[in-house]
ZAMARGU-4260 file (C-alpha; in steps of 0.2 Angstrom, whole numbers, plus 5000, padded with zeros to 4 digits):
<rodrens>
0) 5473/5579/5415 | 5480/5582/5434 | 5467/5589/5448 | 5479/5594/5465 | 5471/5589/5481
5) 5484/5588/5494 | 5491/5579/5498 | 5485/5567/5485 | 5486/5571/5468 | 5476/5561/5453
10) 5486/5559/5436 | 5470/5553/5422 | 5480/5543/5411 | 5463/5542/5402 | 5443/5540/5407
15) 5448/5523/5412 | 5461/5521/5421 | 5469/5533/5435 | 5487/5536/5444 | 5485/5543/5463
20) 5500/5549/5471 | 5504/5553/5488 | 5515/5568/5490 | 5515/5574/5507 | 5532/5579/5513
25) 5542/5575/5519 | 5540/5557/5526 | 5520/5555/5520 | 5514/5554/5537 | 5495/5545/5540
30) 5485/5561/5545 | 5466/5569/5545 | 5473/5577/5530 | 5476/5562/5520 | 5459/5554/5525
35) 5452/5572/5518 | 5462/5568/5503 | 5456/5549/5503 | 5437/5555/5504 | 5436/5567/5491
40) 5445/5555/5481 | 5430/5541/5483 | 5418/5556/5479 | 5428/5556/5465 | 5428/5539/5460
45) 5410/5538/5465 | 5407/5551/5452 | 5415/5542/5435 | 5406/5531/5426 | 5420/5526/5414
50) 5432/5522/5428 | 5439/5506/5430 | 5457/5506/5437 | 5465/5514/5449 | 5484/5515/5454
55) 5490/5520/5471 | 5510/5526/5471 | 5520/5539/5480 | 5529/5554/5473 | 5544/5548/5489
60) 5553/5536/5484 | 5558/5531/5500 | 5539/5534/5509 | 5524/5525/5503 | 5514/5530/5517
65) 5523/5528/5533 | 5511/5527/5547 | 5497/5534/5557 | 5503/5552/5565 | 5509/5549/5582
70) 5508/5564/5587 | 5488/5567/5586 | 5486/5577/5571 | 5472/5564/5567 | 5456/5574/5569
75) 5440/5564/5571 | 5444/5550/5557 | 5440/5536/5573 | 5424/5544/5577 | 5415/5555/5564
80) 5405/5543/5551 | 5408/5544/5533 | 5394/5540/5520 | 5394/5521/5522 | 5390/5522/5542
85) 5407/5519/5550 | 5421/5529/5556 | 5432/5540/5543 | 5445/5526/5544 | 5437/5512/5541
90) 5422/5519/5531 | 5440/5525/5518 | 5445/5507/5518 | 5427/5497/5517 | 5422/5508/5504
95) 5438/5508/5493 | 5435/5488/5495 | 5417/5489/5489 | 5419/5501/5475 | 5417/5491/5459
100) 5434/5500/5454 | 5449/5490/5456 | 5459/5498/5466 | 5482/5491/5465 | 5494/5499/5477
105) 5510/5502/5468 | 5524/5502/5482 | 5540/5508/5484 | 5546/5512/5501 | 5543/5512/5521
110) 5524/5506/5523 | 5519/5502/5541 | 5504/5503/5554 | 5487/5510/5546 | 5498/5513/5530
115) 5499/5492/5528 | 5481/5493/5531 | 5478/5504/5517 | 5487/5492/5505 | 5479/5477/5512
120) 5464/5487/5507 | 5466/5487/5486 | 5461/5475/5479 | 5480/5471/5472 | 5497/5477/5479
125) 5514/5475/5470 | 5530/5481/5479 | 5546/5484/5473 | 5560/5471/5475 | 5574/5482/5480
130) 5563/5494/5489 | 5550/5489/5499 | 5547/5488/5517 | 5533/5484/5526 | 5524/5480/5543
135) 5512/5481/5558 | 5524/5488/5571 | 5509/5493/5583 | 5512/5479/5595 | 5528/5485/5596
140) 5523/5502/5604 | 5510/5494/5615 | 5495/5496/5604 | 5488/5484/5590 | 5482/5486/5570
145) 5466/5492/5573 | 5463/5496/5554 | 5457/5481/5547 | 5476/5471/5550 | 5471/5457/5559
150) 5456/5455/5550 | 5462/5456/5531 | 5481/5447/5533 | 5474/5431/5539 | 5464/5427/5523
155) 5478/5434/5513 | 5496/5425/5523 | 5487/5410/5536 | 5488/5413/5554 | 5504/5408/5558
160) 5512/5422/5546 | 5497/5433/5552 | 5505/5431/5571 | 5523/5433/5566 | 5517/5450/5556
165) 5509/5458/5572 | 5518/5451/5584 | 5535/5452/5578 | 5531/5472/5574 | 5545/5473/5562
170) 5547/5476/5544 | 5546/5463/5530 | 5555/5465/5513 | 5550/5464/5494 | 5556/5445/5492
175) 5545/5438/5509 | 5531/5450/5507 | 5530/5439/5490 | 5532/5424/5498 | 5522/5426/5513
180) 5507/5432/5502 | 5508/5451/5509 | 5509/5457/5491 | 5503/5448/5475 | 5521/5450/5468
185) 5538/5458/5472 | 5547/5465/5455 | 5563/5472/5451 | 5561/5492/5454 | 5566/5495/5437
190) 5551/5485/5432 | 5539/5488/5443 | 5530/5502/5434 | 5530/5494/5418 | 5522/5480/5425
195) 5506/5488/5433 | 5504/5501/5421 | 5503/5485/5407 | 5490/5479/5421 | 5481/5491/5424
200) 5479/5496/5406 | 5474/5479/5403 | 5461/5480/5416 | 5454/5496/5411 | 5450/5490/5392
205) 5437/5476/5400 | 5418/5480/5401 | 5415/5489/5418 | 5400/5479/5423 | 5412/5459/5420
210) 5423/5470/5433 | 5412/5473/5442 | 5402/5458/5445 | 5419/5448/5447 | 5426/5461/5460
215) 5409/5458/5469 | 5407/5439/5469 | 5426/5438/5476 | 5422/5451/5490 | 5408/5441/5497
220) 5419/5425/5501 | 5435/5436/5507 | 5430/5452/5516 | 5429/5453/5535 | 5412/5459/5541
225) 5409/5477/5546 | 5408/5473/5567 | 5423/5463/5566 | 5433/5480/5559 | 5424/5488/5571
230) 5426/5480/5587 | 5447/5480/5580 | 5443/5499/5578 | 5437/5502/5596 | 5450/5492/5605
235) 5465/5499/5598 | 5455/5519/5603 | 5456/5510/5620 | 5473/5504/5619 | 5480/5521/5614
240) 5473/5529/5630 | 5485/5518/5640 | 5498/5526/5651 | 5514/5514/5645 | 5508/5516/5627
245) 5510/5534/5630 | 5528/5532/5634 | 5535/5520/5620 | 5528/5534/5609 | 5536/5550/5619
250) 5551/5538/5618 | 5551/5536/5599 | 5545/5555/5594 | 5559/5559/5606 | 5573/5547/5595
255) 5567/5558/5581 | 5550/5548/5576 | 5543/5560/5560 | 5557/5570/5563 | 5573/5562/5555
260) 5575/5551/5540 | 5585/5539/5546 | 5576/5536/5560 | 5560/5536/5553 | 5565/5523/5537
265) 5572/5509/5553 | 5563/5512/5569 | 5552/5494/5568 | 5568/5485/5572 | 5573/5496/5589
270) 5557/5491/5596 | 5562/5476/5605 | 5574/5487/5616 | 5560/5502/5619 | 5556/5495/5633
275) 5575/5498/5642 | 5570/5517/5638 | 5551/5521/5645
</rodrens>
């Protein structure tokens, strides 16, 4: 059965075990409306007993999730509270953490900014070889991940990689997302989907409560606390009120930022001449 609830539509492949696709044209652009759709998914989850797995993927090819909506159409996500205390964006993430449902990003495409902090967020990600990039660009625009980035990529890739992530602000590809630890594994595209539906079948056929109580245990020794994505939260609001981050954003929307498709698929690696233009 299919439910609609743009921009995110769920595919039950049975009680068990769930497809959710993003399909928000025409680039998937980070919005208020997307966390709406995140929320009422959780509800959702929240309300399925027999749920065990589920499967993030995009209906673009070329767009997992871009990034965060640079041009303000982000509503109250950073300051209304969602039903585990913290703000819209983190309270998606933390809770989609916690949920004893495992949660596997299926990627193919552009994935940057708060739409790498989604991913980090599953439990499991697996890219596509050929077609996969992703990144933190924020430092890049004079901002920093204030999703739950700096917190989670650390436990996952080390520090050092953690610092060439954020600080270089450019895109990684399938084969060093693998190797760096970004993603669990980078497959051929052509195999991708076999792969982690085999996966997630798998997982699906196990007792929910052995999931649950393993998903749990791992959680308490690799989860950042809730202050630490909170204080990352608050200082990148404050960073985004600042004059010169301002500009490098006019500067991009301006190049054709959300606008054109070939701007928007290799804008992280014109960063380092931004500057020359603000």
């Amino acid at each position: 059965m299919t439910k609609s609830t743009a921009p995110v539509r769920v595919i039950e492949e049975t009680p068990a075990y769930w497809r959710v696709l993003f399909d928000y044209p025409p680039f998937n652009i980070v919005d208020a409306t997307i966390f709406e759709g995140l929320q009422d998914l959780l509800a959702r989850m929240g309300a399925s007993p027999s749920l065990r797995v589920v499967v993030f993927e995009s209906a673009n090819p070329e767009f997992y999730l871009a990034h965060f909506d640079l041009t303000g159409k982000t509503g109250n996500i950073t300051t209304a509270v969602g039903p585990s205390g913290l703000p819209i964006l983190m309270d998606t993430f933390v809770r989609l953490t916690k949920y004893p449902v495992v949660s596997i990003a299926k990627i193919r495409g552009c994935v940057r900014g708060v739409s790498s902090e989604f991913v980090l967020a599953c439990d499991m990600r697996f890219a596509s070889r050929e077609n996969t990039l992703l990144g933190q660009p924020e430092v890049g625009v004079g901002l920093h991940p204030g999703g739950g980035g700096t917190e989670r990529l650390p436990h996952l890739v080390g520090r050092g990689r953690a610092l060439e992530i954020v600080l270089g602000a450019n895109d990684f590809n399938g084969d060093t997302a693998e190797r760096y630890g970004y993603v669990n594994r980078a497959l051929p595209d052509a195999e991708l989907d076999g792969f982690v539906d085999g996966l997630a079948r798998r997982i699906a056929s196990f007792d929910g409560r052995a999931i649950s109580a393993a998903k749990n245990l791992i959680n308490e020794v690799s989860l950042p606390s809730a202050d630490r994505l909170l204080d990352a939260l608050n200082s990148f609001q404050t960073a985004l009120t600042r004059p010169e981050t301002g500009q490098r954003i006019q500067v991009l929307l301006k190049r054709g930022l959300q606008q054109d498709g070939d701007f928007e698929k290799r804008w992280p690696e014109l960063l380092g001449k931004l500057l020359d233009e603000t």
